[in-house]
FIKE-10734 format. One record per residue (C-alpha): residue in three letters; x, y negated, z. Coordinates in pm, whole numbers, padded with zeros to 5 digits, always signed. Example, Ala and Ser with C-alpha at 12.3 -4.5 7.8 and 13.67 -1.06 7.14 Angstrom:
2
Ala+01230+00450+00780 Ser+01367+00106+00714 
END
This chain:
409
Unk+00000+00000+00000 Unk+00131-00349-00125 Unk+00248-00594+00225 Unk-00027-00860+00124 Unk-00334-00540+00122 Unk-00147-00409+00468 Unk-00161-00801+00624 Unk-00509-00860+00506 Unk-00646-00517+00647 Unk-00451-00573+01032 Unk-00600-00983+01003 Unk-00950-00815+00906 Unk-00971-00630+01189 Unk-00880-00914+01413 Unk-01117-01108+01286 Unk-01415-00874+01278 Unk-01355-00854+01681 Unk-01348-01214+01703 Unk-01651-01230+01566 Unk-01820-00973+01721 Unk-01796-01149+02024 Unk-01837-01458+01942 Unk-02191-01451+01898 Unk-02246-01066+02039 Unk-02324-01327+02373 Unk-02562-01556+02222 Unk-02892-01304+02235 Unk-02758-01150+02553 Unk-02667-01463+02770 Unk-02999-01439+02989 Unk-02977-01047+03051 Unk-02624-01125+03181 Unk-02721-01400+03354 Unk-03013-01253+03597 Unk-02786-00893+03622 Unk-02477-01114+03797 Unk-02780-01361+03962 Unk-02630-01637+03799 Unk-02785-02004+03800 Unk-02798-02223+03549 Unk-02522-02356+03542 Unk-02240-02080+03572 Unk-02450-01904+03286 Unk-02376-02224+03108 Unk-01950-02171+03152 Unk-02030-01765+03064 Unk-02012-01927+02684 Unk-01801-02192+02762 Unk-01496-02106+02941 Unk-01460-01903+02620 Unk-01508-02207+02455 Unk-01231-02360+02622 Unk-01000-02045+02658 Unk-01000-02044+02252 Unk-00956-02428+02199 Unk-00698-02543+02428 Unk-00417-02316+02352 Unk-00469-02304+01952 Unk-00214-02603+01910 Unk+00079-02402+02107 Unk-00013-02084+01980 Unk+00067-02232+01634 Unk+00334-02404+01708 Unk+00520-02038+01921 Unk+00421-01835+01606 Unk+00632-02090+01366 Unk+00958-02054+01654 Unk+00912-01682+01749 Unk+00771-01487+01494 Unk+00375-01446+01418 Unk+00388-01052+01484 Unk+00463-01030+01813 Unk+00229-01333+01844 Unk-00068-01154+01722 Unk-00012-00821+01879 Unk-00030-00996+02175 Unk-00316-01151+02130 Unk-00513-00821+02042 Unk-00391-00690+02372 Unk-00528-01004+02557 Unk-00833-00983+02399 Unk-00893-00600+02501 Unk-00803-00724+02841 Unk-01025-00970+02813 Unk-01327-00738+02708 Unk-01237-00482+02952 Unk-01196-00710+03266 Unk-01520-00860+03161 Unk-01738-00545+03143 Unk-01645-00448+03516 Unk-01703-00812+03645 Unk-01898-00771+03968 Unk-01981-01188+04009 Unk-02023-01508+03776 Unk-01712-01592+03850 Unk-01526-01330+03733 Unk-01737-01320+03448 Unk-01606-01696+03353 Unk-01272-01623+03417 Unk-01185-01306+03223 Unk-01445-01490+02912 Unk-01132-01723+02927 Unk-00873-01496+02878 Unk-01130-01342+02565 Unk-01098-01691+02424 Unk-00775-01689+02408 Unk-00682-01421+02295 Unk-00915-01431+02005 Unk-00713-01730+01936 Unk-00417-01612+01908 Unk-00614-01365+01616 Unk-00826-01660+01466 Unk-00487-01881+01455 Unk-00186-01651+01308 Unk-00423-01441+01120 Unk-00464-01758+00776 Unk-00062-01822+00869 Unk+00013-01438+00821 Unk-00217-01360+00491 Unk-00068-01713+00354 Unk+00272-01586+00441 Unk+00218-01285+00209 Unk-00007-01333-00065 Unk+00068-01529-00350 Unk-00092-01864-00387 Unk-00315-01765-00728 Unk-00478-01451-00508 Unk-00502-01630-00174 Unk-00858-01805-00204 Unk-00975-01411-00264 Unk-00786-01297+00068 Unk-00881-01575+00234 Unk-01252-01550+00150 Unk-01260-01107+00246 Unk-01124-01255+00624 Unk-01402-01480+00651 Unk-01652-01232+00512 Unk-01516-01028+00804 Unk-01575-01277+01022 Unk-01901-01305+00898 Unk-02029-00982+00907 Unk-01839-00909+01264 Unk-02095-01220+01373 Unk-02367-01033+01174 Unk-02319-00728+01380 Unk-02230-00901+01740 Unk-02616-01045+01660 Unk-02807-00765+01591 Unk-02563-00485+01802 Unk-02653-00764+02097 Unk-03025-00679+02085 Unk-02956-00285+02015 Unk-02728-00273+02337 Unk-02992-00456+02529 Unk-03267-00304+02408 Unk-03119+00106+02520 Unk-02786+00021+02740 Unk-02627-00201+02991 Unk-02529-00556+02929 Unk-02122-00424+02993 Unk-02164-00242+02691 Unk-02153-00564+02538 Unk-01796-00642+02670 Unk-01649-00268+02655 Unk-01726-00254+02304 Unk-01464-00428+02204 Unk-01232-00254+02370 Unk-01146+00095+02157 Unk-01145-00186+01875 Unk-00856-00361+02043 Unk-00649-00110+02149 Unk-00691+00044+01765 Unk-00599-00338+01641 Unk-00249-00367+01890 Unk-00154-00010+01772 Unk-00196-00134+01415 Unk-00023-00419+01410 Unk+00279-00316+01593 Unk+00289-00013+01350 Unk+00256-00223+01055 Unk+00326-00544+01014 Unk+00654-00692+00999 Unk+00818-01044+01026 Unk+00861-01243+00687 Unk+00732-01607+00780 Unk+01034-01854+00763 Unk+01071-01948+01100 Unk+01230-02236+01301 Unk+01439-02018+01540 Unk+01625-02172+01841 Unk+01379-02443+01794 Unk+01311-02593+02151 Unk+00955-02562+02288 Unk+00753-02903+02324 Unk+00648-02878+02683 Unk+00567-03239+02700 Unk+00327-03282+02378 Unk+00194-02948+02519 Unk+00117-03094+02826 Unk-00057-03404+02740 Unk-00226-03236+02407 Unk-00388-02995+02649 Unk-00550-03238+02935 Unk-00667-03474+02609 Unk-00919-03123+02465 Unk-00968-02974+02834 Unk-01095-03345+02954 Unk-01310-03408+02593 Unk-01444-03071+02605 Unk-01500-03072+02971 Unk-01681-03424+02947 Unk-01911-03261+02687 Unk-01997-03008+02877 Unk-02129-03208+03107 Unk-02260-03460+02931 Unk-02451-03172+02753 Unk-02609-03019+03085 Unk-02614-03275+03319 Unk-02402-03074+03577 Unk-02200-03364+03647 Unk-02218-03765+03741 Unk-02177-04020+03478 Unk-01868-04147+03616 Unk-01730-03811+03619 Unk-01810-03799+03254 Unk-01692-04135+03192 Unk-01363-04098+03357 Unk-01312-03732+03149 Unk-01352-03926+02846 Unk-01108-04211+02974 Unk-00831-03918+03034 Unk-00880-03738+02773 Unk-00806-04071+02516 Unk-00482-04183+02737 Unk-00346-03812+02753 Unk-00397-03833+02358 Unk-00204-04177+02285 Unk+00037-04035+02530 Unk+00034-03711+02318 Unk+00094-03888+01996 Unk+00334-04119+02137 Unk+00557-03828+02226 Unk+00546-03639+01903 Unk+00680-03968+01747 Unk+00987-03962+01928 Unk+01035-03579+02019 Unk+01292-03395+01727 Unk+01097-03055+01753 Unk+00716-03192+01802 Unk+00432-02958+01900 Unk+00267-03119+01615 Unk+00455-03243+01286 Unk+00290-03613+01201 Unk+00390-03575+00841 Unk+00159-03297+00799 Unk-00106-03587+00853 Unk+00068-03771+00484 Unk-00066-03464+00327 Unk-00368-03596+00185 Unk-00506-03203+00113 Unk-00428-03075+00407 Unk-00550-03381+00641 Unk-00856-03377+00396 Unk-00932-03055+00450 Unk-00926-03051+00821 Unk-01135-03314+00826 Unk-01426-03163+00610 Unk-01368-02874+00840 Unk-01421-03083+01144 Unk-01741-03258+01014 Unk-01895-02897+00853 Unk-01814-02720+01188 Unk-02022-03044+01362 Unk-02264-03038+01104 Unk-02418-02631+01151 Unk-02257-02499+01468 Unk-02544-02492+01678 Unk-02775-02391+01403 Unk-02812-02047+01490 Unk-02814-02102+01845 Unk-03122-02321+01852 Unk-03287-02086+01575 Unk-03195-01760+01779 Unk-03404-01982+02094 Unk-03682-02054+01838 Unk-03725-01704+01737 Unk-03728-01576+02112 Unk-03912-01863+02291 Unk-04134-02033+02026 Unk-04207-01714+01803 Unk-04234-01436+02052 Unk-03980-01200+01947 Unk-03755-00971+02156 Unk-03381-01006+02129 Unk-03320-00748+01866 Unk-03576-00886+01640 Unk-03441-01245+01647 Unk-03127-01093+01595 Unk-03233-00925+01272 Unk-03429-01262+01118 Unk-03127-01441+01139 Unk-02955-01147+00856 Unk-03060-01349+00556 Unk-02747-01612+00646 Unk-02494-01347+00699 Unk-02577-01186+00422 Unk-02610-01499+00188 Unk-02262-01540+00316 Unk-02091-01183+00261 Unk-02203-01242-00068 Unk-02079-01556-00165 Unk-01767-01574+00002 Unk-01553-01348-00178 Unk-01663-01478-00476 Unk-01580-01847-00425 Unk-01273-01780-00248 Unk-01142-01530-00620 Unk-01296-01850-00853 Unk-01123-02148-00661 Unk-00812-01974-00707 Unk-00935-02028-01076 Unk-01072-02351-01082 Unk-00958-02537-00805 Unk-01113-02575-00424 Unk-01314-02896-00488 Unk-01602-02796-00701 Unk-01646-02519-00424 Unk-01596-02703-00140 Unk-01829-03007-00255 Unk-02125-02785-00391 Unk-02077-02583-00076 Unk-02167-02926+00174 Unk-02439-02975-00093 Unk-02618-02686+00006 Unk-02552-02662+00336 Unk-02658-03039+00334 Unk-03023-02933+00179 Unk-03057-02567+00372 Unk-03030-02818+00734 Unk-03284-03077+00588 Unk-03517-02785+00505 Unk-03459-02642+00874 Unk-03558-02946+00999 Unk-03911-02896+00917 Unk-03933-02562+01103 Unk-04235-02568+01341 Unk-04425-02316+01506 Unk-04613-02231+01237 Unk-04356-02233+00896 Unk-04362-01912+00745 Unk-04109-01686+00835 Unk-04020-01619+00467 Unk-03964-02030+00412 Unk-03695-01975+00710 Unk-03532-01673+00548 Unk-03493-01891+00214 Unk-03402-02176+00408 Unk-03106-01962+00554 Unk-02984-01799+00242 Unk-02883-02134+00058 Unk-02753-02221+00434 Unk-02516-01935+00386 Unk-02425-01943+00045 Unk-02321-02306+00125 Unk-02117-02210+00404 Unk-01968-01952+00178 Unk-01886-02125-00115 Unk-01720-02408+00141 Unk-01536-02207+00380 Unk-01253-01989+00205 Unk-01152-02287-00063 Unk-01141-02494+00276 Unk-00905-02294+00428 Unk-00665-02204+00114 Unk-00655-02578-00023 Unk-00524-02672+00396 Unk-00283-02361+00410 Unk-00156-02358+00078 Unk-00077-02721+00096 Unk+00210-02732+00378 Unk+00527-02602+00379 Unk+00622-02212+00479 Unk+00783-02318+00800 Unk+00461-02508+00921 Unk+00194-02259+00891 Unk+00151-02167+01206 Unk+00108-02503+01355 Unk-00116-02612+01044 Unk-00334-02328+01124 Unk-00328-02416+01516 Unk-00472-02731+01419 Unk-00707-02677+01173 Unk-00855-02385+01435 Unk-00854-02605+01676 Unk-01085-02899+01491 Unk-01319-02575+01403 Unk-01380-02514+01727 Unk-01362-02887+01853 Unk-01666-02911+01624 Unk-01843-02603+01703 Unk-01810-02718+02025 Unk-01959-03089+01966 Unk-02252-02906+01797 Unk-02371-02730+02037 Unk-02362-03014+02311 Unk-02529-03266+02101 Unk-02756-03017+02009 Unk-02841-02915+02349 Unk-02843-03379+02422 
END
């Protein structure tokens, strides 16, 4: 098997798990919830401490993976991950239940990060909107499946089988990857470590995402909220300030001249903002407004997933064609259209109008994501991937993360 099929199979996997659990938690949040006696609140941090665990680190994880090596990166970050799951399946309180969610997040970082940086690293640059687009479709379908295995699981098991699924998944994934990938990135070696930029980079997301948070729920005073915000801009100026100055920065400011690659976070940032709480509020719609049980909902919401493993492959193998704007553009079209549509969903709209409504919603996101990704990757140098894809993960889930609190506001 060709290096590039070998990379793209290990990444797959990775991904799938990711995505498993990123959503496998969205249908099952109340079961888990009234098993631990939870309130409010700490059910609230059960989605995002994993939130946080995946956002804050994303930056250093890219950054490590461009010094050490992305390998031994990634097979660590399987391993955390099937910590993660396991710890989490024999939590006994809330609390522990928050905590070892954390150590999920990042872990599936670690995966979500190095896994672009390591299929950019060994495809070639006409094949790698096609590789790029089969890892998203995994991604995809592993949400798919973390929907609608979330209502089986409930429906005939214990809510720990959500959790300890993951786990024969994970240990598969380390074995893999130490068996069969191999260095080839061009790395910075001897490079020192940015402890500083780390530092401040760090309290600037923990504060912004922590004032959301709150904002979002009302679990905290205003001036708590205020003051969150206040740290969170003077730990970033402090942040950039520092990588001006520093000779091996956490984050390279000349990636930001790149007019693709700063582009193409930036669409990423305002897509992520745009739908990430869309299937959230239509997964409480289905259960709360339309009377159905967990695994149903699960199952209405198919029609986007699908719409998506379809399209994705298929954008991803004609922008290495035709170039990534024509996808990327007719992509925010449709998603642009599918989200006015949903906006007209009342108790009474036909379930079929929804279904439609969520097809063109995933074909958009399809024809948008994997062009996305390959036009920011394939646009900065070799020695650089890592961080690039640090920071472009970590204004996807800055986004997600924005979407769901002002959606919740």
């Amino acid at each position: 098997m060709e290096y590039k099929w070998t990379v793209l199979t290990v990444t797959t996997v990775g991904v799938l798990m990711a995505g498993i659990d990123g959503r496998i938690v969205v249908i099952g949040l109340p079961q888990v919830a009234a098993a631990l006696g939870a309130d409010a609140e700490q059910a609230i941090w059960f989605t995002q401490s994993y939130v946080l665990g995946s956002t804050i680190a994303l930056l250093f994880i890219g950054r490590v993976t461009d010094i050490f090596g992305r390998v031994k990166v990634y097979t660590l970050g399987f391993t955390l991950f099937t910590i993660g799951s396991a710890l989490t399946s024999l939590s006994l309180a809330p609390e522990h239940v928050i905590v070892f969610r954390m150590v999920q997040g990042l872990g599936s970082a670690v995966l979500f990060t190095n896994s672009a940086a390591l299929i950019t690293d060994a495809t070639p640059v006409n094949e790698l909107g096609l590789s790029l687009g089969i890892n998203q479709v995994a991604y995809r379908l592993g949400s798919m499946l973390g929907l609608t295995f979330s209502g089986l699981v409930l429906t005939y098991l214990d809510w720990r089988a959500l959790f300890y699924v993951n786990v024969p998944i994970g240990i598969f994934g380390t074995f893999w990857a130490h068996r069969r990938l191999r260095e080839i990135a061009t790395l910075e070696r001897g490079a020192p470590m940015d402890w500083e930029g780390f530092a401040t980079f760090t309290a600037s997301i923990s504060s912004f995402l922590l004032a959301l948070t709150f904002a979002a729920y009302g679990s905290a005073e205003v001036p708590v909220v205020e003051s969150l915000i206040a740290v969170s801009f003077i730990a970033l100026v402090a942040f950039l300030l520092l990588e001006r100055r520093t000779k091996s920065p956490l984050l390279d400011l000349s990636l930001l001249r790149i007019r693709e690659f700063t582009g193409g976070v930036v669409a990423q940032l305002l897509n992520a903002v745009s739908w990430g709480a869309v299937l959230l509020l239509l997964s409480i719609y289905l259960q709360l407004i339309r009377g159905l049980p967990p695994f149903q909902a699960g199952l209405a919401l198919l029609p986007f997933d699908l719409s998506f493993l379809a399209v994705g492959p298929i954008s991803g193998r004609l922008s290495d064609r035709f170039g990534h704007v024509p996808f990327t553009t007719t992509g925010l079209f449709l998603m642009s259209l599918s989200l006015y549509l949903l906006s007209m969903t009342n108790s009474f709209t036909p379930y079929l109008q929804i279904a439609v409504d969520l097809i063109i919603f995933g074909a958009g996101i399809g024809l948008f994501s994997s062009p996305n990704i390959s036009s920011i990757m394939g646009s900065v140098p070799p020695q650089r991937r890592g961080i690039a894809s640090g920071f472009r993960a970590t204004f996807f889930f800055v986004g997600f993360t924005l979407s769901f609190n002002l959606a919740i506001l």
